[in-house]
N, C-alpha and C positions, 0 to 999 in steps of 0.2 A: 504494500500500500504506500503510497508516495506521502510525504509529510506534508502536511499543511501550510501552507504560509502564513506567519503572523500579520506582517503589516500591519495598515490600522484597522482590520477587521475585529469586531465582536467575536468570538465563539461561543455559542448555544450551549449551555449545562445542564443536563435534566439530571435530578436526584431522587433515588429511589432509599428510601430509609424508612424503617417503623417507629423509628422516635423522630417525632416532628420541632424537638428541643433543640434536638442534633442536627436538623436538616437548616432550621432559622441560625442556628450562629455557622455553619458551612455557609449558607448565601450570603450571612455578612460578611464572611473572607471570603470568598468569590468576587463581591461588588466590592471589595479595594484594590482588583485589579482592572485595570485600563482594557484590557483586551478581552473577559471573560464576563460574560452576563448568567444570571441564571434565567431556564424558560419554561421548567417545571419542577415540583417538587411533589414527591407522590409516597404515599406511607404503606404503598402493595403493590407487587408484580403487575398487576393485572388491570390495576389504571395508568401503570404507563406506559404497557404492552398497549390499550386503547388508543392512548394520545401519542404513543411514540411518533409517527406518521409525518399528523399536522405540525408539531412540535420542531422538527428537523433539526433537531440537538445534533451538536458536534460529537459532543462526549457526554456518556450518562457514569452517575457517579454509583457504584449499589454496592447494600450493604449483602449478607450471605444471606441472614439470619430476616426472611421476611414471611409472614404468615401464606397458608395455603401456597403458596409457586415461591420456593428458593431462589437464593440468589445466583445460584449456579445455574439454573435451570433457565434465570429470566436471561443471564448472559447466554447463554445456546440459543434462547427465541432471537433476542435482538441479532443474534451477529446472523444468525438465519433472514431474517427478515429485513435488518438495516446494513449489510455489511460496508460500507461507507462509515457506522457511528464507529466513533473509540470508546471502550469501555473500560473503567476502572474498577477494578472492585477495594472501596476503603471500610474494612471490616474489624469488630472487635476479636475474633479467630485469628490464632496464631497461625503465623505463615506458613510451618513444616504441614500443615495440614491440609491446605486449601491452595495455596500459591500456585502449585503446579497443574493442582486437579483445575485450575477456574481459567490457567491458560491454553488447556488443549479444552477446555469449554466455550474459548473463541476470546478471553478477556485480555486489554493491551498492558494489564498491571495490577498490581496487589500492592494494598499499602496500609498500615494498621491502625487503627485510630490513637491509641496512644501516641504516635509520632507528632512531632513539631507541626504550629503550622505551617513552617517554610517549608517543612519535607511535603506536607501535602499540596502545596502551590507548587514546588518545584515535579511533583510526581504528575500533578494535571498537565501542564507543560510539556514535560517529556514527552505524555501520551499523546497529547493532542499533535507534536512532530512526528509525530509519526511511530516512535520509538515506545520500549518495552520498560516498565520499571519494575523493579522488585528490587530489596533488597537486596546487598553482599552476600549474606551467609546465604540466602535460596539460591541465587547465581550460581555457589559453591556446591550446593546441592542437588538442582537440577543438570549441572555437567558431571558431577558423581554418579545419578541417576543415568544419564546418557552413556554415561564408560562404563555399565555396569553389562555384565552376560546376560542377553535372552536367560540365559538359560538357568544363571541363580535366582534365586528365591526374592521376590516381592517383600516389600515391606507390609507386614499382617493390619495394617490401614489402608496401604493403597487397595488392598482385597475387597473391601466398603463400597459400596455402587453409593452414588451421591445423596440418594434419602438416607442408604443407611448411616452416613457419617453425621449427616443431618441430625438422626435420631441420637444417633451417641453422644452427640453435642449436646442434646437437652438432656439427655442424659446427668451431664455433667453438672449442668444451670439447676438440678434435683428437681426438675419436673417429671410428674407423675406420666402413669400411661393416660389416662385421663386427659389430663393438662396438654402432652402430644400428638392425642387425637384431634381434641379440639384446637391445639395452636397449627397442624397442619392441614387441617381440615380431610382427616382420614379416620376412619373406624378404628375400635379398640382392636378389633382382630386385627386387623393390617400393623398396627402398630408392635403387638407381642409375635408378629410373621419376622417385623424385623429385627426386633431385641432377641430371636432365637437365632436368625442367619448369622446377627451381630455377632453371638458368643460363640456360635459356630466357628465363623471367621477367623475371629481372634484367640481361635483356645482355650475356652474360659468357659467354666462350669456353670458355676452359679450366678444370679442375680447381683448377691452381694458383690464376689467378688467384679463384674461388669460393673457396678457401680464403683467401684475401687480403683478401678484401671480408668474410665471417666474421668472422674475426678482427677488422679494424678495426670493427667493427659491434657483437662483442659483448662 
């Protein structure tokens, strides 16, 4: 994809975030740069998979963690559907976890919200020329991952299909099966279909101990 030219153009920011706290103080750092407007801001997949369209965002900014349609997922719609936007994902999820999985998901960058905000104006930036951000140590990680044999053994997460990492995540956050039904908007069965593959996956017996490895993981 060719980089964009700065010049004196505006670029188009759509934000996709379930805290609407978080999305009002990102717009005010956005509107103190000269070249960056925002031109939605959306607290669900699935209103700004609607307005993506007319909106003609340059770069949408999304969180992982959004109810009913993830954030991994709504990046595969977009890039499917707008492959011109640049997508960043700035997420409260640690990077060894998501960084790699959300850029073969089509996303131009991973950046964590604990970070600065200059790190996050300099990551929009980057993405919007065109270019990939992530951090140093994922960098070091995913060329690791790339020198690695077909044919040795996966890391017992990347084995997770993207709900199930999902689920382990709330996992972590000690939300109920209940509480994951209803925040992804799936049945309780669907839900313990996945907390069994889960422990399947990862080795791991019981409940407790899956909430145990959760925990220390996230």
């Amino acid at each position: 994809m060719k980089s964009k030219s700065f010049g004196t153009r505006k670029f188009r920011i759509m934000l996709v975030d379930n805290h609407a706290i978080f999305r009002e103080g990102l717009s005010l750092i956005i509107a103190q740069e000269a070249n960056l407007t925002v031109c939605g801001s959306f607290e669900d997949a699935p209103a700004a998979l609607k307005q993506a369209g007319a909106l003609k965002a340059d770069l949408a900014i999304i969180e992982i963690s959004l109810e009913g349609m993830n954030g991994v997922e709504l990046t595969k719609q977009l890039r499917a559907r707008f492959p011109e936007m640049r997508l960043l994902i700035l997420s409260m999820h640690k990077e060894f976890l998501y960084a790699e999985r959300v850029l073969r998901a089509g996303a131009n960058g991973y950046i964590m919200k604990r970070e600065t905000r200059q790190s996050v104006v300099a990551a929009i930036h980057q993405v919007l020329k065109g270019e990939t951000y992530v951090s140093d140590s994922v960098k070091e990680l995913i060329l690791q991952n790339l020198s690695v044999s077909k044919k040795q053994e996966v890391s017992p997460m990347d084995r997770l299909s993207d709900r199930e990492l999902e689920v382990f995540q709330l996992i972590a956050r000690g939300y109920g099966t209940r509480q994951m039904a209803d925040h992804l908007n799936i049945s309780i069965k669907t839900i313990e279909t996945h907390r069994e593959h889960i422990r399947e996956k990862l080795n791991i017996r019981t409940t407790f101990e899956l909430v145990q490895y959760a925990l220390e993981q996230g």
